[in-house]
KOLVO-361843 format. One line per field, with one value per residue (C-alpha): residue in three letters; x, y, z. Coordinates in nm, 3 decimals. Example, Ala and Ser with C-alpha at 12.3 -4.5 7.8 and 13.67 -1.06 7.14 Angstrom:
rest	[ALA  SER]
x	[1.230  1.367]
y	[-0.450  -0.106]
z	[0.780  0.714]
***
This chain:
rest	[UNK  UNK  UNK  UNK  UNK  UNK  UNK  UNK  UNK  UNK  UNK  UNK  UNK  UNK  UNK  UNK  UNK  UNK  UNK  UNK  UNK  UNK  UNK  UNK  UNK  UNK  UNK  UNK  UNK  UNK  UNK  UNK  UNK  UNK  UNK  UNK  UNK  UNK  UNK  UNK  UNK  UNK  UNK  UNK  UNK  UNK  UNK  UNK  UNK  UNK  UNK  UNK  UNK  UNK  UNK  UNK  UNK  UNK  UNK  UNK  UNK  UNK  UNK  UNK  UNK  UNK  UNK  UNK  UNK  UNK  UNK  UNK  UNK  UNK  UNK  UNK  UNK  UNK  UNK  UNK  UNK  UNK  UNK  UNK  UNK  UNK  UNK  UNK  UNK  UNK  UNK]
x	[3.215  3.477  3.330  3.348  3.196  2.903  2.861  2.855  2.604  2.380  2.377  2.303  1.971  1.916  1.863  1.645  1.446  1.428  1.415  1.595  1.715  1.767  1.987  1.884  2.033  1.881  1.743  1.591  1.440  1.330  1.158  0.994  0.870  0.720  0.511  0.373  -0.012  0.094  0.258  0.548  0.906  1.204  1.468  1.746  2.006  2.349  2.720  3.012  3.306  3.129  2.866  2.512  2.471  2.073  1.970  1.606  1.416  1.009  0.853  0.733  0.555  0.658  1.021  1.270  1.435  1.677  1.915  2.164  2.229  2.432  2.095  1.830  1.561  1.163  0.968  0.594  0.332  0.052  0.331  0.370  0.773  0.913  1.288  1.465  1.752  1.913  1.925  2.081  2.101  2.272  2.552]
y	[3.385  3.123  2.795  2.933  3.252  3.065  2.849  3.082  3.278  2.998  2.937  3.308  3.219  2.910  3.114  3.424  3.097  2.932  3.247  3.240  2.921  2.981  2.742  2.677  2.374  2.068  2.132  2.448  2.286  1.976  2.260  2.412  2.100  2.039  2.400  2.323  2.203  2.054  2.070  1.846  1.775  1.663  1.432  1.261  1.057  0.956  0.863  1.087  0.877  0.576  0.875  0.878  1.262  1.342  1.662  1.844  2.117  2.214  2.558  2.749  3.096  3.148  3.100  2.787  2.625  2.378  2.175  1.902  1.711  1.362  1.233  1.144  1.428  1.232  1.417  1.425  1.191  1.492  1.604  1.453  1.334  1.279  1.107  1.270  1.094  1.444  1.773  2.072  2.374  2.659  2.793]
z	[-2.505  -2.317  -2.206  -1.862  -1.887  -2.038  -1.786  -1.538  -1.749  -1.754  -1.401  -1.301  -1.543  -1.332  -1.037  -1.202  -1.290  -0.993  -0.785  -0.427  -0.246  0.131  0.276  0.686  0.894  0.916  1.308  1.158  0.843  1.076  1.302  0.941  0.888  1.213  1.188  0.857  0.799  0.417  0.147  -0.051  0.080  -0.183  -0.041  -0.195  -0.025  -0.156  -0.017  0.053  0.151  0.292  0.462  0.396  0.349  0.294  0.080  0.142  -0.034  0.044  -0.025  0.284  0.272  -0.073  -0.011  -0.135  0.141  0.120  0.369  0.369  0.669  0.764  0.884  0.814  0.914  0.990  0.804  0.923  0.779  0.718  0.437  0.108  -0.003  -0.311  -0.358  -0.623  -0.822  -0.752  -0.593  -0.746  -0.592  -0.789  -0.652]
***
């Protein structure tokens, strides 16, 4: 099996492990955020060519969701955040 080939083999396991990964927009996952009672947000910030680009991901009705967004989204104080040294999202 070629280098590639089993890279791309691991990363189709990645996501039968992690399941499915919806990618919204930041307004919409700022919105998801705002209709939720609980639960746990992941954030992670870095730079992209002097940009502060910010990366989300929270479960919501049994569902991944995930967003990235040039700033910063305020996420509500009833929910509980973690920041992550990374996010990765397979793609």
């Amino acid at each position: 099996m070629s280098t590639a080939a089993a890279a791309q083999a691991a990363i189709q396991q990645a996501i039968k492990a992690s399941g499915a990964i919806i990618k919204i927009e930041a307004n919409d996952f700022g919105r998801m955020l705002s209709r939720m009672d609980d639960g746990l947000v992941i954030e992670h910030q870095s730079k992209l060519f002097f940009k502060d680009v910010y990366k989300y991901s929270t479960s919501y009705k049994g569902f991944v969701f995930y967003c990235k967004s040039n700033e910063k989204i305020t996420i509500p104080t009833r929910l509980e955040s973690i920041s992550a040294k990374h996010i990765w999202v397979p793609q």
